[in-house]
mmJSON file of the N, C-alpha and C atoms, coordinates in Angstrom:
{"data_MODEL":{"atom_site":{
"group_PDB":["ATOM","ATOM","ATOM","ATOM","ATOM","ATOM","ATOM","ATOM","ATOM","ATOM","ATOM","ATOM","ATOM","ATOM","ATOM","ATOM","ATOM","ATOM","ATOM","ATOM","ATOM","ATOM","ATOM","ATOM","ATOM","ATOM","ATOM","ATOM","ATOM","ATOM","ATOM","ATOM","ATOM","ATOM","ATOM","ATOM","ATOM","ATOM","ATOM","ATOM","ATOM","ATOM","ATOM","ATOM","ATOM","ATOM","ATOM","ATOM","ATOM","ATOM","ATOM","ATOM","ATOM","ATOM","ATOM","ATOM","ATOM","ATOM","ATOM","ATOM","ATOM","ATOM","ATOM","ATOM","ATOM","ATOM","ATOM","ATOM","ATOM","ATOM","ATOM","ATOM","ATOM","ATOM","ATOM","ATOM","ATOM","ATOM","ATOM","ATOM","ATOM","ATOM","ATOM","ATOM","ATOM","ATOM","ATOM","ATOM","ATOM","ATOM","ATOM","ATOM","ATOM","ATOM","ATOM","ATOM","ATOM","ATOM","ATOM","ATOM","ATOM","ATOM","ATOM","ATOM","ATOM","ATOM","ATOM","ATOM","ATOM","ATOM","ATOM","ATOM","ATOM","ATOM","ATOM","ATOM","ATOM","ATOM","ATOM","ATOM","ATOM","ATOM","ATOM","ATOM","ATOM","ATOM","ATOM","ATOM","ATOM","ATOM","ATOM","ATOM","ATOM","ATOM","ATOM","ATOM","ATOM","ATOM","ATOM","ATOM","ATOM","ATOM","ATOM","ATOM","ATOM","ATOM","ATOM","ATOM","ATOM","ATOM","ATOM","ATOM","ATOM","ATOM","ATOM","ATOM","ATOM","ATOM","ATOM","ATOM","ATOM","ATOM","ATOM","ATOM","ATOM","ATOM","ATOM","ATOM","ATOM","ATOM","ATOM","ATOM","ATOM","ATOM","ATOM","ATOM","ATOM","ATOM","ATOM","ATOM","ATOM","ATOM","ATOM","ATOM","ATOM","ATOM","ATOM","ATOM","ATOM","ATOM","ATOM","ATOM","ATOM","ATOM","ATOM"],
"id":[1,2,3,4,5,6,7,8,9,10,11,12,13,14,15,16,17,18,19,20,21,22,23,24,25,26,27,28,29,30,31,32,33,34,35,36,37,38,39,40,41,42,43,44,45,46,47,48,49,50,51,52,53,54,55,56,57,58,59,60,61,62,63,64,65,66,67,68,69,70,71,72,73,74,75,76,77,78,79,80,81,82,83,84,85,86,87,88,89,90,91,92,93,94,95,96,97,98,99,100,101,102,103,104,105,106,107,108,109,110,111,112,113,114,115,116,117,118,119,120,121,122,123,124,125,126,127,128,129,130,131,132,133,134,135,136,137,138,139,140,141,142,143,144,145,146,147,148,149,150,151,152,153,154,155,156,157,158,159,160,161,162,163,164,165,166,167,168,169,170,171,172,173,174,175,176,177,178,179,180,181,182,183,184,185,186,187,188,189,190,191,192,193,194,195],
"type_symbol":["N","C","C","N","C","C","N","C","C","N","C","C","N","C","C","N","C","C","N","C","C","N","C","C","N","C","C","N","C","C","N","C","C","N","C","C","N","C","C","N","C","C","N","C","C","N","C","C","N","C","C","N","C","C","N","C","C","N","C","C","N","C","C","N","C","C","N","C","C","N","C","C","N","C","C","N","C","C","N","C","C","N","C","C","N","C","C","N","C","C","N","C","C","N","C","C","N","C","C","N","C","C","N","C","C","N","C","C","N","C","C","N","C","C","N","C","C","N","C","C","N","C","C","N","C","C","N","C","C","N","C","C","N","C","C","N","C","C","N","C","C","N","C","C","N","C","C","N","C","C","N","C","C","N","C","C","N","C","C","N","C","C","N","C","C","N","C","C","N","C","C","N","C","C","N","C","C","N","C","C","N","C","C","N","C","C","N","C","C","N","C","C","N","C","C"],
"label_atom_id":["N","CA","C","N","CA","C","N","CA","C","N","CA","C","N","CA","C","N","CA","C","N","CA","C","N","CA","C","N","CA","C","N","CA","C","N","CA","C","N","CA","C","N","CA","C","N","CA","C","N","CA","C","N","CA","C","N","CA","C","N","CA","C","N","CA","C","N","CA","C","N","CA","C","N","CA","C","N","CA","C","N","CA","C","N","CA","C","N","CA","C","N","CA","C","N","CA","C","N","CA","C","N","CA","C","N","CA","C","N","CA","C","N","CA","C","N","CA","C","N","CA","C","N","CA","C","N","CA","C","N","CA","C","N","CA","C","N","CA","C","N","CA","C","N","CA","C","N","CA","C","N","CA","C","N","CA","C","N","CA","C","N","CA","C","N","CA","C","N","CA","C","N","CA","C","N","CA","C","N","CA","C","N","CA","C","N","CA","C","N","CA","C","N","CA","C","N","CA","C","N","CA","C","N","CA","C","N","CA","C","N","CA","C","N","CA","C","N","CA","C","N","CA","C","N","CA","C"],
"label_alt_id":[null,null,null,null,null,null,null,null,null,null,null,null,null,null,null,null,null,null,null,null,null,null,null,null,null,null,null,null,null,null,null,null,null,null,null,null,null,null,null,null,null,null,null,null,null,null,null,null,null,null,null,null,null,null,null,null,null,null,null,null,null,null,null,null,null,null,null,null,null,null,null,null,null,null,null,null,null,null,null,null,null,null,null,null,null,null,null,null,null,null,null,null,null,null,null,null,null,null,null,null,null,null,null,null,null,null,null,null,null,null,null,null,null,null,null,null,null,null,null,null,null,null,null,null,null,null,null,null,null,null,null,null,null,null,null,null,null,null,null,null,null,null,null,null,null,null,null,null,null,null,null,null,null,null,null,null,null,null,null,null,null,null,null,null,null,null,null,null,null,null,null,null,null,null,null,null,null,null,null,null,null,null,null,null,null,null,null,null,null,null,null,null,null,null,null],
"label_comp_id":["UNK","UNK","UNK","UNK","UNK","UNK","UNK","UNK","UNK","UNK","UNK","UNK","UNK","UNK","UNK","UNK","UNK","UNK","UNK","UNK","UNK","UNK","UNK","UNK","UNK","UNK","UNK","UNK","UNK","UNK","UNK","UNK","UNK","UNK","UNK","UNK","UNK","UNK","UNK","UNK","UNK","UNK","UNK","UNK","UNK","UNK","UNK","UNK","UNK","UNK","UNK","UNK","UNK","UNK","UNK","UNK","UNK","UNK","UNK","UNK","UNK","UNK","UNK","UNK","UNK","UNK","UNK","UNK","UNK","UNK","UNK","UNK","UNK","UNK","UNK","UNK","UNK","UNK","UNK","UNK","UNK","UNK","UNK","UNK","UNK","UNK","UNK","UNK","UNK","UNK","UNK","UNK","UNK","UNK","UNK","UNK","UNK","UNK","UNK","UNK","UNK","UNK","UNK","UNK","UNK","UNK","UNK","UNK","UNK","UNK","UNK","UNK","UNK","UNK","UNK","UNK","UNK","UNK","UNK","UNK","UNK","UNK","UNK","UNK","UNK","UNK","UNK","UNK","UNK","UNK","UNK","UNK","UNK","UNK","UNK","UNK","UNK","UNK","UNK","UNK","UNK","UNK","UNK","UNK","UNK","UNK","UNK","UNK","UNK","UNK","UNK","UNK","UNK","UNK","UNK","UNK","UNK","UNK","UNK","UNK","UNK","UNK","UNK","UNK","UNK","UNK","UNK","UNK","UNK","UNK","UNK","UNK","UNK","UNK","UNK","UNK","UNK","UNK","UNK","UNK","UNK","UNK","UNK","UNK","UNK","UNK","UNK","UNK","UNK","UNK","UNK","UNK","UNK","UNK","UNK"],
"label_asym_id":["A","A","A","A","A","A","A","A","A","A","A","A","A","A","A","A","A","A","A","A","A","A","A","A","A","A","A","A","A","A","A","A","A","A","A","A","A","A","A","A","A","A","A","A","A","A","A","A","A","A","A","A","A","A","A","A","A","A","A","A","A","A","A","A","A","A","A","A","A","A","A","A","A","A","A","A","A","A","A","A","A","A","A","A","A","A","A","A","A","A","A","A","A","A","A","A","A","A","A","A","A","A","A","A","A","A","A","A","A","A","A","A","A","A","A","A","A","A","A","A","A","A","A","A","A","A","A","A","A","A","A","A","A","A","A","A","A","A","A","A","A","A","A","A","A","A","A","A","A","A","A","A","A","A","A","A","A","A","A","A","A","A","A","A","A","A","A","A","A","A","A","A","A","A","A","A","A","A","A","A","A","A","A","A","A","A","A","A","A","A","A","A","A","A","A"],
"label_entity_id":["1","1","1","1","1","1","1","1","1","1","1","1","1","1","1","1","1","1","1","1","1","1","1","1","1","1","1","1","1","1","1","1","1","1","1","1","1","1","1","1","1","1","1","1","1","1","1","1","1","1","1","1","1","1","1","1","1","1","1","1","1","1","1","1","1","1","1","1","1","1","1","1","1","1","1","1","1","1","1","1","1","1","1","1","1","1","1","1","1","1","1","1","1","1","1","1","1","1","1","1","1","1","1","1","1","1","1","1","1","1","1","1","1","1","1","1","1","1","1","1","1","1","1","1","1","1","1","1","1","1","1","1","1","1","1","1","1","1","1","1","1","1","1","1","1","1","1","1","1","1","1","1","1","1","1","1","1","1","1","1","1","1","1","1","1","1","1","1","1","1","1","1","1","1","1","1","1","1","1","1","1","1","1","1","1","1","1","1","1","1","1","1","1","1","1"],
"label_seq_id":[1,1,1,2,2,2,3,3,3,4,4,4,5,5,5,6,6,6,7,7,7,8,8,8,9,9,9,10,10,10,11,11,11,12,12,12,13,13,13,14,14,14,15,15,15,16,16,16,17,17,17,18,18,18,19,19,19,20,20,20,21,21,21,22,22,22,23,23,23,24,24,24,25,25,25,26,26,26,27,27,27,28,28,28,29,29,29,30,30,30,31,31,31,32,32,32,33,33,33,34,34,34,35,35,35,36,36,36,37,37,37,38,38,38,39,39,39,40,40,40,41,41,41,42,42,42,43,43,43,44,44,44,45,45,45,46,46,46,47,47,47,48,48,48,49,49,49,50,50,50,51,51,51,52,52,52,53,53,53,54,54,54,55,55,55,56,56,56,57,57,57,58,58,58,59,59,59,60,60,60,61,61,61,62,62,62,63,63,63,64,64,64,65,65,65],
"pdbx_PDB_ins_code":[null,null,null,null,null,null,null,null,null,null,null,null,null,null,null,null,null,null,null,null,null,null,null,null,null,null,null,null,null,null,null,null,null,null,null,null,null,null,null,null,null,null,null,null,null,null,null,null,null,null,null,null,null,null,null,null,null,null,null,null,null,null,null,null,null,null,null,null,null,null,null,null,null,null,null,null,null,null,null,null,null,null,null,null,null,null,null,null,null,null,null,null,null,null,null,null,null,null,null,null,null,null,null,null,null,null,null,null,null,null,null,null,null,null,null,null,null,null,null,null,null,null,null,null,null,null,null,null,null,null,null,null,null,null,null,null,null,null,null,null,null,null,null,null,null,null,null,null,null,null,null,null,null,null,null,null,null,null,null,null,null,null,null,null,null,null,null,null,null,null,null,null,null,null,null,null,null,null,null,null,null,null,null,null,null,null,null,null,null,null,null,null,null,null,null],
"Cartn_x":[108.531,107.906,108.866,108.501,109.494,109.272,109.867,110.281,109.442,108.449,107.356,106.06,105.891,104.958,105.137,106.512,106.836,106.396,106.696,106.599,105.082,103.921,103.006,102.301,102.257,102.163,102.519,103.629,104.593,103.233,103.152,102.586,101.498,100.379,99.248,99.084,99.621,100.151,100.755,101.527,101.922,101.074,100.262,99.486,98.021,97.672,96.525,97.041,97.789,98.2,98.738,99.23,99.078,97.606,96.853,95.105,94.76,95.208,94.116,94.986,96.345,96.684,96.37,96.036,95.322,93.973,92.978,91.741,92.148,92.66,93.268,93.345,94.055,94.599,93.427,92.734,91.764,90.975,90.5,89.724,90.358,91.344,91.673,91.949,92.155,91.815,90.626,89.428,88.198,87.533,88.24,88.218,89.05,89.856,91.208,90.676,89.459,88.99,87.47,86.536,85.857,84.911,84.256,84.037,82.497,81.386,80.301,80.235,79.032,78.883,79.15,78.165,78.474,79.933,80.842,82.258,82.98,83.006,83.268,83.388,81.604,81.421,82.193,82.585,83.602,84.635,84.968,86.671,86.88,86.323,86.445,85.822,85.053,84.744,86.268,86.211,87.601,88.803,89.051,90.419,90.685,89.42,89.289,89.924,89.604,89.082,90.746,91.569,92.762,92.927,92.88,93.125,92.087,90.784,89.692,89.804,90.902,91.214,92.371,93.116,93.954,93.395,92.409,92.08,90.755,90.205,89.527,90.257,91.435,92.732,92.988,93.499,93.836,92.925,91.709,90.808,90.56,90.673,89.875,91.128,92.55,93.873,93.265,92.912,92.845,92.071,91.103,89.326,89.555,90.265,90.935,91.81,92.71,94.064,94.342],
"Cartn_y":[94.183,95.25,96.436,97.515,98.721,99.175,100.378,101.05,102.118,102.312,103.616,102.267,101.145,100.605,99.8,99.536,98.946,99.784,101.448,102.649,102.512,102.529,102.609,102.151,100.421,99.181,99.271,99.875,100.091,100.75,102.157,103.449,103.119,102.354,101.733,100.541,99.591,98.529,99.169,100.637,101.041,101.991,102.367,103.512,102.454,101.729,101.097,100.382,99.626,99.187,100.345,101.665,101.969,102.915,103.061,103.594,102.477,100.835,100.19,100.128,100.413,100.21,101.308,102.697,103.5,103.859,102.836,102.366,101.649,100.504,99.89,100.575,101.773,102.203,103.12,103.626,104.358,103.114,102.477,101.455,101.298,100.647,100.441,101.817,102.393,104.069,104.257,103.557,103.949,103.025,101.699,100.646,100.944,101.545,101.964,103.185,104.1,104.709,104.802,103.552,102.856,104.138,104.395,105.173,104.753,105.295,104.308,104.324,103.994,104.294,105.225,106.422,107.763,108.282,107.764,108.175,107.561,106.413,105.719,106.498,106.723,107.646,109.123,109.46,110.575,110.145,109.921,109.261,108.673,108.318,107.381,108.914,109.899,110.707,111.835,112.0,113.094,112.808,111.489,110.903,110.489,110.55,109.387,110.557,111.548,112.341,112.766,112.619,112.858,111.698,110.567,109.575,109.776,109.985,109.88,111.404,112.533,113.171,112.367,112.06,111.417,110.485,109.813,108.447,109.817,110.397,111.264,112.294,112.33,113.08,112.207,110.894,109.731,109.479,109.433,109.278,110.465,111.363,112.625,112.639,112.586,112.601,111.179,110.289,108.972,109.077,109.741,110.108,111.157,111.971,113.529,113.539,112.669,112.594,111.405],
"Cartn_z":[74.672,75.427,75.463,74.603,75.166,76.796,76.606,78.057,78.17,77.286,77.576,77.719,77.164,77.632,79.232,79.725,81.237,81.677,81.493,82.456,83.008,82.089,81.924,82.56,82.38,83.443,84.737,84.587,86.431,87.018,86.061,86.776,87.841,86.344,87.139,87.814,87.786,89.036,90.356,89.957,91.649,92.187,91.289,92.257,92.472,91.971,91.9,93.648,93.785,94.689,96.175,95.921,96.821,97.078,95.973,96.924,97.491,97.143,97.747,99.27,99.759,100.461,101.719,100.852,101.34,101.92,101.102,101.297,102.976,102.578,103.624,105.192,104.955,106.383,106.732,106.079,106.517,107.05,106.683,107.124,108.527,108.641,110.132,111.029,110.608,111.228,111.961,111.25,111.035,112.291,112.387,113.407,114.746,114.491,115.963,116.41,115.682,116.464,116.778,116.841,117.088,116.348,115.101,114.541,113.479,114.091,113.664,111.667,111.282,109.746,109.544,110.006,110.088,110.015,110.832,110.729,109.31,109.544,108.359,106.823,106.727,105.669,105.471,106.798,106.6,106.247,106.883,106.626,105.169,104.842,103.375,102.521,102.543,101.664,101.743,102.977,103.19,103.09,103.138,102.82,101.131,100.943,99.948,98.543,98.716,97.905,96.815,97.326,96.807,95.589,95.996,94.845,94.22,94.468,93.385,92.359,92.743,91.733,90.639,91.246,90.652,89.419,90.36,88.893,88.044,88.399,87.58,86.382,86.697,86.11,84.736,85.299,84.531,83.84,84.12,82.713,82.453,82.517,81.37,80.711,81.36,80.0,78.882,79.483,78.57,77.213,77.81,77.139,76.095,76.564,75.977,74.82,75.384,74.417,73.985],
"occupancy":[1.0,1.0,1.0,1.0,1.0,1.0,1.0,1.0,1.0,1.0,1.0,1.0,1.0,1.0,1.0,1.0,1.0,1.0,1.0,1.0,1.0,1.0,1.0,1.0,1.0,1.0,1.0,1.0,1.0,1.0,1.0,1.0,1.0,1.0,1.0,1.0,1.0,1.0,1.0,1.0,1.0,1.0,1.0,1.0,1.0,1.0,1.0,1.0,1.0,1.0,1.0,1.0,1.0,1.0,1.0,1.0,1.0,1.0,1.0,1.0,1.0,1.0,1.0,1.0,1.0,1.0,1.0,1.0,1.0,1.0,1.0,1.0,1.0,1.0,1.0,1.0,1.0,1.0,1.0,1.0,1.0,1.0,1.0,1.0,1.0,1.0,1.0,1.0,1.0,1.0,1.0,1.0,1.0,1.0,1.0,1.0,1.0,1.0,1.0,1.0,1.0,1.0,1.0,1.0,1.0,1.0,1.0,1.0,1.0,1.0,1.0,1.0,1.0,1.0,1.0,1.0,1.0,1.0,1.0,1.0,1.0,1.0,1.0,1.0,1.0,1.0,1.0,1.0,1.0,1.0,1.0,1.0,1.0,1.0,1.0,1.0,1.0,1.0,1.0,1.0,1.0,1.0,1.0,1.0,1.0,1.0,1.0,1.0,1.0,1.0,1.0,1.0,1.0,1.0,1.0,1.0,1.0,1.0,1.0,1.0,1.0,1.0,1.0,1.0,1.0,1.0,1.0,1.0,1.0,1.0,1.0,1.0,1.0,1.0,1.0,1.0,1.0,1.0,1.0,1.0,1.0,1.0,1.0,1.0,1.0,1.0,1.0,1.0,1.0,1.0,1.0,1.0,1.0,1.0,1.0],
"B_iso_or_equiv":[0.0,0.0,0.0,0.0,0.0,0.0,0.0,0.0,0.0,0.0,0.0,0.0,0.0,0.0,0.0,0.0,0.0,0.0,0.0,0.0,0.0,0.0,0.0,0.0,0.0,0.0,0.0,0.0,0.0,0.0,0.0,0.0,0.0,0.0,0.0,0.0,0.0,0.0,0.0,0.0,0.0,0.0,0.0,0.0,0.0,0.0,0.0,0.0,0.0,0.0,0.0,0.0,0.0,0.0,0.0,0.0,0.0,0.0,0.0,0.0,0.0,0.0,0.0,0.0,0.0,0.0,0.0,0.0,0.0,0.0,0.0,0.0,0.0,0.0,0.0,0.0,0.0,0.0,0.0,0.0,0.0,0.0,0.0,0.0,0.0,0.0,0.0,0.0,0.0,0.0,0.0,0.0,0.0,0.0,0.0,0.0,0.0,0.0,0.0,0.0,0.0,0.0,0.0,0.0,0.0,0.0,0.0,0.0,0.0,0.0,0.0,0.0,0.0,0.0,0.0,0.0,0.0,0.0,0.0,0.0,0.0,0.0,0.0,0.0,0.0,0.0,0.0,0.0,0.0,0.0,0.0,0.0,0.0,0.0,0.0,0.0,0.0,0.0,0.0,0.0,0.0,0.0,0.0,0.0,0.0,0.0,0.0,0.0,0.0,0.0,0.0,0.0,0.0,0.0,0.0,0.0,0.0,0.0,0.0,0.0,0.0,0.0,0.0,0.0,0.0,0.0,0.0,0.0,0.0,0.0,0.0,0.0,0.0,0.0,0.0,0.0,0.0,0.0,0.0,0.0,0.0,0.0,0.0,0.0,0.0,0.0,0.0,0.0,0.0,0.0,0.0,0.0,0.0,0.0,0.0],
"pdbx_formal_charge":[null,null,null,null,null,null,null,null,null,null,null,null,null,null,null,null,null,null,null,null,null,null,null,null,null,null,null,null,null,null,null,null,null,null,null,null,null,null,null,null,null,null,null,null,null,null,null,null,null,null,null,null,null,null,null,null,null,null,null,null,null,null,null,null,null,null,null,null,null,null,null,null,null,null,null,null,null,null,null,null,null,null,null,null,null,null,null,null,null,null,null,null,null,null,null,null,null,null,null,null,null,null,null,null,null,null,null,null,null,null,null,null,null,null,null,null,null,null,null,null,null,null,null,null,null,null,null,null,null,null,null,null,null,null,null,null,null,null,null,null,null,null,null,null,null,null,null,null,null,null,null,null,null,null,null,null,null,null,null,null,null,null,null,null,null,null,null,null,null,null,null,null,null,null,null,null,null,null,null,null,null,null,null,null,null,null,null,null,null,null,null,null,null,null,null],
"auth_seq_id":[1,1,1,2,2,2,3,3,3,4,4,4,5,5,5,6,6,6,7,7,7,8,8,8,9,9,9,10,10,10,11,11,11,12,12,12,13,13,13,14,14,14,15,15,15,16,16,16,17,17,17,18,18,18,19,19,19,20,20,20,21,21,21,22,22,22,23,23,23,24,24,24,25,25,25,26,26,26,27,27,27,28,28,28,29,29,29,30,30,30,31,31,31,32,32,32,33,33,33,34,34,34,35,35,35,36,36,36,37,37,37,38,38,38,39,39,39,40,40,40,41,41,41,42,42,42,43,43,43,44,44,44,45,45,45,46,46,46,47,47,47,48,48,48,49,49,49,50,50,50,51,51,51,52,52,52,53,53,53,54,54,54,55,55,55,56,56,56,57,57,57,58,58,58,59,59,59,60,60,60,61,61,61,62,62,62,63,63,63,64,64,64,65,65,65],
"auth_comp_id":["UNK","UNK","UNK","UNK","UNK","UNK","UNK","UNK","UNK","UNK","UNK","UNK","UNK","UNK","UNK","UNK","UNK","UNK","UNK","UNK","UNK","UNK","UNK","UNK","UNK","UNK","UNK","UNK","UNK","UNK","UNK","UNK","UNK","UNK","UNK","UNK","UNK","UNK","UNK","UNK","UNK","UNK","UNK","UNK","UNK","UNK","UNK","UNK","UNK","UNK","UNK","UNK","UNK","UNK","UNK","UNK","UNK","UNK","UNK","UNK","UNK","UNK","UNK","UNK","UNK","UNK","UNK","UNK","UNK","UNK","UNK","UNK","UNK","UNK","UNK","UNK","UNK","UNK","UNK","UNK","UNK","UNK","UNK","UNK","UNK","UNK","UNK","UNK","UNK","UNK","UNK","UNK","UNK","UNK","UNK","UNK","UNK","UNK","UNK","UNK","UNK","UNK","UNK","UNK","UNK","UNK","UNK","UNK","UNK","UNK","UNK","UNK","UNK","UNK","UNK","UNK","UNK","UNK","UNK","UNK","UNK","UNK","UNK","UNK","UNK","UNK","UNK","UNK","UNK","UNK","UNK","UNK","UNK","UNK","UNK","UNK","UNK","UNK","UNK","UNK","UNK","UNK","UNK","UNK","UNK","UNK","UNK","UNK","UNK","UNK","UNK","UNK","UNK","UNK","UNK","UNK","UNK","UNK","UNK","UNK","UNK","UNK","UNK","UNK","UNK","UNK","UNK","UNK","UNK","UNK","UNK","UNK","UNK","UNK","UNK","UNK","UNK","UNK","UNK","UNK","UNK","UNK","UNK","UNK","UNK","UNK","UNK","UNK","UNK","UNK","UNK","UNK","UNK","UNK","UNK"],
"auth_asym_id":["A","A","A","A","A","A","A","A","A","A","A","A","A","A","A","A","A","A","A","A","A","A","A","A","A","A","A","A","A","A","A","A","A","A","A","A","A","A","A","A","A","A","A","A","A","A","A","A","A","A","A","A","A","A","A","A","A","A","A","A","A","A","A","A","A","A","A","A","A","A","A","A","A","A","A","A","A","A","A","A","A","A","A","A","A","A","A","A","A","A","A","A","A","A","A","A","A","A","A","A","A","A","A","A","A","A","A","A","A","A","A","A","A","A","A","A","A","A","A","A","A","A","A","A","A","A","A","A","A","A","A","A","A","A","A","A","A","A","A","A","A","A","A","A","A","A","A","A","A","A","A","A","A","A","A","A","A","A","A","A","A","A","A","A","A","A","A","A","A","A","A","A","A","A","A","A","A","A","A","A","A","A","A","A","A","A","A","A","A","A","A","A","A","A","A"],
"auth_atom_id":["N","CA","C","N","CA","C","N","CA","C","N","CA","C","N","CA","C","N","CA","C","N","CA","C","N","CA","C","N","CA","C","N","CA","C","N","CA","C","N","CA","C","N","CA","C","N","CA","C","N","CA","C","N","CA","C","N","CA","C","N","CA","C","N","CA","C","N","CA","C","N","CA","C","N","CA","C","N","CA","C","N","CA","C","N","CA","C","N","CA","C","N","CA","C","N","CA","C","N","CA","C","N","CA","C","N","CA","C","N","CA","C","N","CA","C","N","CA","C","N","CA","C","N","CA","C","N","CA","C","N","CA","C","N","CA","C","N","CA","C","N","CA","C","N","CA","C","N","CA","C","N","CA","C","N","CA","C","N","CA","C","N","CA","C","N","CA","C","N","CA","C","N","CA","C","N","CA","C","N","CA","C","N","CA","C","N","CA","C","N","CA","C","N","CA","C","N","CA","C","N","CA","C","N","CA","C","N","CA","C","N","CA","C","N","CA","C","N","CA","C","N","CA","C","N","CA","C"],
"pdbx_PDB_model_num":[1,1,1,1,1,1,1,1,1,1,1,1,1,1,1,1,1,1,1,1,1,1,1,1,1,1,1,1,1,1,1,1,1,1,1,1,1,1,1,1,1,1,1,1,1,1,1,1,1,1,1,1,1,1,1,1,1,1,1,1,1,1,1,1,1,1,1,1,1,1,1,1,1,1,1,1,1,1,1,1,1,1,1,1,1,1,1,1,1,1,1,1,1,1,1,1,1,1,1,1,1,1,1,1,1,1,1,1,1,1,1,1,1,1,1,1,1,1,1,1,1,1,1,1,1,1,1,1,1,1,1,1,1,1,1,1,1,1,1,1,1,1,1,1,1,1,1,1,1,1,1,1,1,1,1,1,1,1,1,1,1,1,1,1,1,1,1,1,1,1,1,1,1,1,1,1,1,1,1,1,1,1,1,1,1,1,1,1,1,1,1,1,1,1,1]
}}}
């Protein structure tokens, strides 16, 4: 295994792991502030929205190049 394919693996094993950890805290966010569907659906669209550029980024470079 070279060192541009570990990098690679790292990249997406650590960010994959911290959106879901992010998923995660919004969720209990979403529970600690007793926050119906309705809220929920905010919180997960307005929070959410940063990583889902990110992985939208990651595939149009993938798709692209």
């Amino acid at each position: 295994m070279t060192i541009e394919t570990f990098e690679y693996y790292s990249l997406i094993i650590g960010c994959t792991g911290l959106i879901l950890y992010m998923l995660y805290i919004i969720y209990r966010m979403g529970q600690a502030s007793k926050a119906g569907r309705y809220g929920f659906m905010v919180l997960f669209i307005a929070l959410g929205l940063g990583f889902i550029g990110f992985i939208a980024k990651t595939i149009l470079v993938e798709v692209m190049g």
